[in-house]
C-alpha positions as MATLAB code, in Angstrom:
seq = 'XXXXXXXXXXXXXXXXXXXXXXXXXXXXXXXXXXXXXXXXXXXXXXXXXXXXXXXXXXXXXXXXXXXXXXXXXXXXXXXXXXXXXXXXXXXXXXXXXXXXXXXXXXXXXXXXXXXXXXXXXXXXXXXXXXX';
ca = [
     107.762  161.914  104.924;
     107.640  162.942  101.126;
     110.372  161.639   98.987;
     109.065  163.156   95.060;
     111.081  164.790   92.441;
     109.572  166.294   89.104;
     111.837  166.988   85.813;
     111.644  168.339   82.544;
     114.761  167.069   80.242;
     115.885  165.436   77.368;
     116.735  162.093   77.178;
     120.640  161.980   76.075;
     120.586  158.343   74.896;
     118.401  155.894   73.403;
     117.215  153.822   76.381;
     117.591  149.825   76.132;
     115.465  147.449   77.765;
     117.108  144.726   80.255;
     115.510  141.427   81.468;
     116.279  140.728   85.367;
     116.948  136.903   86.013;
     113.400  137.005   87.501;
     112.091  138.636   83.834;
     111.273  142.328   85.236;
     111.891  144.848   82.309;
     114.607  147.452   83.356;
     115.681  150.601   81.559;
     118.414  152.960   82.382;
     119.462  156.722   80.994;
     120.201  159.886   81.827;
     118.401  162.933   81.524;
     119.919  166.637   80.454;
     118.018  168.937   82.810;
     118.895  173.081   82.403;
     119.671  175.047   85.409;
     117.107  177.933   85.869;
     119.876  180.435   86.386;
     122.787  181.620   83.571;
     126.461  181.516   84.645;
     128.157  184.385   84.618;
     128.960  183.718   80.628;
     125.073  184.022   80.518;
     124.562  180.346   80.033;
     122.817  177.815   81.655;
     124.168  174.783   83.039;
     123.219  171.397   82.299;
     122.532  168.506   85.018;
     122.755  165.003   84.121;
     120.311  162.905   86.051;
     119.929  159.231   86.439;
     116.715  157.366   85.798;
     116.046  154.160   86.720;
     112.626  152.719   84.914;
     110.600  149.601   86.087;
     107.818  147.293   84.635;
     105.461  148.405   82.045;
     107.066  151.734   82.623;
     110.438  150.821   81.448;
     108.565  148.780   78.191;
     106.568  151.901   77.005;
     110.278  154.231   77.188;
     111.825  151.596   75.161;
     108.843  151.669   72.861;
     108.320  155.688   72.629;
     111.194  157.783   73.497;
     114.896  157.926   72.081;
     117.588  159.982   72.176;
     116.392  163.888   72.939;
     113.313  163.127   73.424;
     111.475  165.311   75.875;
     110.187  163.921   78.942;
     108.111  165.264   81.828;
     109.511  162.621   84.904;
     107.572  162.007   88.206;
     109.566  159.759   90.712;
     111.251  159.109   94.193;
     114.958  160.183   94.423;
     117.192  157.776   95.593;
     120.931  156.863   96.486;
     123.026  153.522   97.115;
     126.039  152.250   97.842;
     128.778  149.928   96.609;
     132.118  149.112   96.953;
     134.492  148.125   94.362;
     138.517  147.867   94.429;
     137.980  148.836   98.426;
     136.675  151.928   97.754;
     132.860  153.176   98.309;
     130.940  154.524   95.095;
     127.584  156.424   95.939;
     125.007  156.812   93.104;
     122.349  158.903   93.201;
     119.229  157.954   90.516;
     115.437  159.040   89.835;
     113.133  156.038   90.394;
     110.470  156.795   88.342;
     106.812  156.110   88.628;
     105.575  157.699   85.843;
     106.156  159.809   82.500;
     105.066  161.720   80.248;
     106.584  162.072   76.444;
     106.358  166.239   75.667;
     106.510  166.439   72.245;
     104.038  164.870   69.206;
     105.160  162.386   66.913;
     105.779  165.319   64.373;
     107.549  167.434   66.346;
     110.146  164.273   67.076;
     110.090  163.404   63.727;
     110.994  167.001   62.544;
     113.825  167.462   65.038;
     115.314  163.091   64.037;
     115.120  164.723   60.620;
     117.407  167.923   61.926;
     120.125  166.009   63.186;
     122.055  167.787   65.528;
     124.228  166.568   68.249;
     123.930  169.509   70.370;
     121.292  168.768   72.160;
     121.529  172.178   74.188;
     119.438  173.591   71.523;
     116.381  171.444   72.071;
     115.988  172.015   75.495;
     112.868  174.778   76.320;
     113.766  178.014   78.141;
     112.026  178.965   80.763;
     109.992  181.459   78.699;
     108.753  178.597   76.441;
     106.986  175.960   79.179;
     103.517  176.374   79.598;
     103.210  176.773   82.954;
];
């Protein structure tokens, strides 16, 4: 069996690291991923995926990455279940074994200098990735 799922995104929050009770470094956020295809308005659609990072992993996010950042994501895609009020919640989340930050230093200072809060525009078309 083969449980791996690969994105390309933006991250649309600043992660945060959290401390388990048994001192294991945790980091949550979402990820904006475009859909390959346009709508019928001739734009694309944006996913919001959970990430859940662990360890060392989670440390170096906190350290490196912030809000739009781009980020190449390798990791195992996973759902749970809880219940709360009697009713069942499913989440579905990214647990990530590794990462990759896609933009210099200068680039991400450049675009933290350009302010923007539409983060639409820094996400890569197709056209753009090299590969």
């Amino acid at each position: 069996m083969l449980n791996k799922t690969i994105l390309i995104g933006r991250l649309t929050a600043t992660p945060e690291l959290v401390k388990t009770p048994t001192d294991k470094s945790l980091a949550r956020v979402s990820l904006a991923v475009n859909r390959r295809f346009k709508n019928q308005e001739g734009e694309h659609l944006t996913d919001f995926i959970n990430l859940v990072f662990w360890g060392r992993s989670a440390e170096n996010l906190v350290s490196y990455a912030s809000k739009g950042s781009l980020l190449s994501v390798d990791g195992e895609l996973r759902t749970r279940k809880y219940e709360k009020d009697g009713q069942n919640h499913y989440i579905t989340e990214v647990l990530v074994t590794s990462f990759r930050l896609l933009e210099s230093r200068a680039q991400r200072a450049m675009r933290e200098n350009n302010q923007t809060d539409d983060l639409v525009d820094l996400v890569l078309e197709e056209e753009a990735l090299p590969f």
